[in-house]
C-alpha positions as CSV (number, residue, x, y, z in Angstrom):
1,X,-81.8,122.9,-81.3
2,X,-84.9,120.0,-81.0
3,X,-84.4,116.7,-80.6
4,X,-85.3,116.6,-84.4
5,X,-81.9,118.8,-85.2
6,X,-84.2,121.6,-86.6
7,X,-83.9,124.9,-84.9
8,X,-86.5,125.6,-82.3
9,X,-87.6,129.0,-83.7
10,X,-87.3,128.3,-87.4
11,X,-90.4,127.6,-89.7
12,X,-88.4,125.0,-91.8
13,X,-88.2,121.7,-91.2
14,X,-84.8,121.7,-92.4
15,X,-83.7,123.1,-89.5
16,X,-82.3,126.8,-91.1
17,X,-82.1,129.5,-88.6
18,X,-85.4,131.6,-88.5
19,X,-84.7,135.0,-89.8
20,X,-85.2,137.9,-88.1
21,X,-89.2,139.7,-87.3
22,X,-87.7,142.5,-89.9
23,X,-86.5,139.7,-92.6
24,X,-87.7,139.9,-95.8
25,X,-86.9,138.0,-99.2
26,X,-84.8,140.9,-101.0
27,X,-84.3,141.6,-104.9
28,X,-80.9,141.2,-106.0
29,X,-79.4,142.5,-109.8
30,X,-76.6,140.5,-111.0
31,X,-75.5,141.8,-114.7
32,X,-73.9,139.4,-116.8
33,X,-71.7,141.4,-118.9
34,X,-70.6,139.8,-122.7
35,X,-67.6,140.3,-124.0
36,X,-66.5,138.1,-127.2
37,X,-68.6,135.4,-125.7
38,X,-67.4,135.7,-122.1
39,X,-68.8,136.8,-118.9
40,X,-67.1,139.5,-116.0
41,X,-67.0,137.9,-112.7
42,X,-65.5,138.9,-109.5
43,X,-64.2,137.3,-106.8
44,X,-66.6,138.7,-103.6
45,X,-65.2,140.0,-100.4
46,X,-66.9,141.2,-97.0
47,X,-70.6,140.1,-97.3
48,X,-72.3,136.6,-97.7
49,X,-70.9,134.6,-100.3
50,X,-67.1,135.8,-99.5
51,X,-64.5,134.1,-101.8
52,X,-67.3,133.0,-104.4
53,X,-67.2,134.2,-107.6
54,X,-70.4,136.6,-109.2
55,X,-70.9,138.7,-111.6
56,X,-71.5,142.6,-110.7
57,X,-74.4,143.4,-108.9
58,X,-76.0,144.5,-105.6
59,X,-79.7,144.9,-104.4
60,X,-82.5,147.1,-105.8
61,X,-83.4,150.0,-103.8
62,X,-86.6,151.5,-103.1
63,X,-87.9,152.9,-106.2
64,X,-86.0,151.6,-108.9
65,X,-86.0,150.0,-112.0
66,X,-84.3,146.2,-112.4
67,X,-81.9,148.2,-115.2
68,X,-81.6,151.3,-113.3
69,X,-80.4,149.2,-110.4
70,X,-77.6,147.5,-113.0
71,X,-76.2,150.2,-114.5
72,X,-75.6,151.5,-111.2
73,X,-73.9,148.9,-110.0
74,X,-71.7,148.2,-113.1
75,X,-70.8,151.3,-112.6
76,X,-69.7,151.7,-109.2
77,X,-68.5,148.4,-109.1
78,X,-66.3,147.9,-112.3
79,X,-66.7,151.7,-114.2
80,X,-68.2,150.0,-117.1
81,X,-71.0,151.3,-118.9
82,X,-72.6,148.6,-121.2
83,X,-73.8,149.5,-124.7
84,X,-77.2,147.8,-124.5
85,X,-78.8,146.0,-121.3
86,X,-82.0,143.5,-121.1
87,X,-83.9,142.3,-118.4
88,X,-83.2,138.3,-118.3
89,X,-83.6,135.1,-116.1
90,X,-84.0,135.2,-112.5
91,X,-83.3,132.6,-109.5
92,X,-84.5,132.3,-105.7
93,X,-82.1,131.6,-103.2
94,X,-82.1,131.1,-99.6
95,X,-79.0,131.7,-97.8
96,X,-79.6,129.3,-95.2
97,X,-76.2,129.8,-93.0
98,X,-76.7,133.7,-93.2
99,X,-80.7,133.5,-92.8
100,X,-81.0,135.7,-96.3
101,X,-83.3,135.0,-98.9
102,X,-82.5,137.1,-102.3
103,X,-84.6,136.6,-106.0
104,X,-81.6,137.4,-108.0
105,X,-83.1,138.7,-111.0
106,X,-80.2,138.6,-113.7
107,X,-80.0,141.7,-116.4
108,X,-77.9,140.8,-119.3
109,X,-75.2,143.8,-120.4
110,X,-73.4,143.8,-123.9
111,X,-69.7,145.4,-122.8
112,X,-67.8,145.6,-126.2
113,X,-65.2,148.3,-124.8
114,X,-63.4,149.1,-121.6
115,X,-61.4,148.5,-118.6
116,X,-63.2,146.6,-115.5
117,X,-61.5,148.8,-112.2
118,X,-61.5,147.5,-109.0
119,X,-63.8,150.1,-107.5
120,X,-64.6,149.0,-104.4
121,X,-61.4,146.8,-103.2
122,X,-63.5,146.0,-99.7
123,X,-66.0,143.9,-101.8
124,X,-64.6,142.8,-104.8
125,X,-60.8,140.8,-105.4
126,X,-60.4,141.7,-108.7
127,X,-62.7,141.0,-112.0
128,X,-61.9,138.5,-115.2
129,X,-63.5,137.6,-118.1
130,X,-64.5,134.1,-118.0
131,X,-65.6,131.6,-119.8
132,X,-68.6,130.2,-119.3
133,X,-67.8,126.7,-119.9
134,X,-65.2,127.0,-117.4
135,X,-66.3,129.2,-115.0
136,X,-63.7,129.6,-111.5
137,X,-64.8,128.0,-108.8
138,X,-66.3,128.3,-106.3
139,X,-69.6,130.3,-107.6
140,X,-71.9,132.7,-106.2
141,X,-75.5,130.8,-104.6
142,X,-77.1,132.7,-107.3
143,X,-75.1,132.1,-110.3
144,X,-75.0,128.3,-109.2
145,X,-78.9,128.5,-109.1
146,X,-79.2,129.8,-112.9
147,X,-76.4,128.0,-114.6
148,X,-78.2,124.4,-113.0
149,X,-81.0,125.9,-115.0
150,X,-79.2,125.3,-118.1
151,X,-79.0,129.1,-119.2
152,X,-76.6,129.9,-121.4
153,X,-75.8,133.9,-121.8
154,X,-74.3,133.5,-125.1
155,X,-77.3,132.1,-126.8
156,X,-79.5,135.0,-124.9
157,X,-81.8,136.7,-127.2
158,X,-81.1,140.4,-127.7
């Protein structure tokens, strides 16, 4: 550290740790399912952002689509399958602790039917449908970002 408190090798004046030669911002999918006006969120284990609360999601690989990339992880996160899925809002996050920078873009996912499973029990505590109004606390960086935007998923336009 400087004098200043900011990090000798980082770019920002702020002092964040300089990410690595090979970092790179990377594209996130979070899908905001809708239930009967409620949203599936999952407490995160095991990764950046552990014991925050986010919907399911992961990042986009190489070569596919936003809603490719969501069904996908719906399903291999929860089993879901949603009955109709459009692209939505997106947010831009820097990790600062954890050097990560993700653009979240957000797909929204109209669930009617089904179980949520616990699929992968190393990432994910459990799911519930929440409220938006009162959402558990604390939230995921990203969800933070777009709910301070004053999005609203139940007023999204299908």
């Amino acid at each position: 550290m400087s004098a200043s408190g900011a990090h000798p090798a980082s770019p920002h004046a702020d002092g964040a740790p300089a990410p690595h030669d090979d970092a790179v911002p990377r594209v996130g999918v979070g899908v905001l399912c809708l239930r009967e006006g409620r949203v599936l969120l999952g407490r995160r284990l095991g990764s950046h952002g552990t014991n925050t609360w986010a919907p399911p999601g992961g990042y986009l690989d190489f070569g596919e689509s936003i809603e490719a990339c969501a069904a996908r992880e719906l399903m291999e996160e929860t089993g879901l399958v949603a009955a109709v899925m459009r692209c939505g809002p997106y947010t831009n996050d820097v990790f600062v602790a954890e050097a990560r920078h993700s653009l979240t873009c957000f797909v929204m996912a109209a669930v009617p039917v089904g179980v949520a499973e616990r699929r992968e029990p190393e990432k994910c505590a459990g799911w519930e449908w929440c409220d938006w109004d009162a959402l558990p606390a604390p939230l995921f960086q990203p969800l933070v970002t777009l709910r301070e935007t004053g999005f609203d998923p139940r007023r999204f336009a299908w």
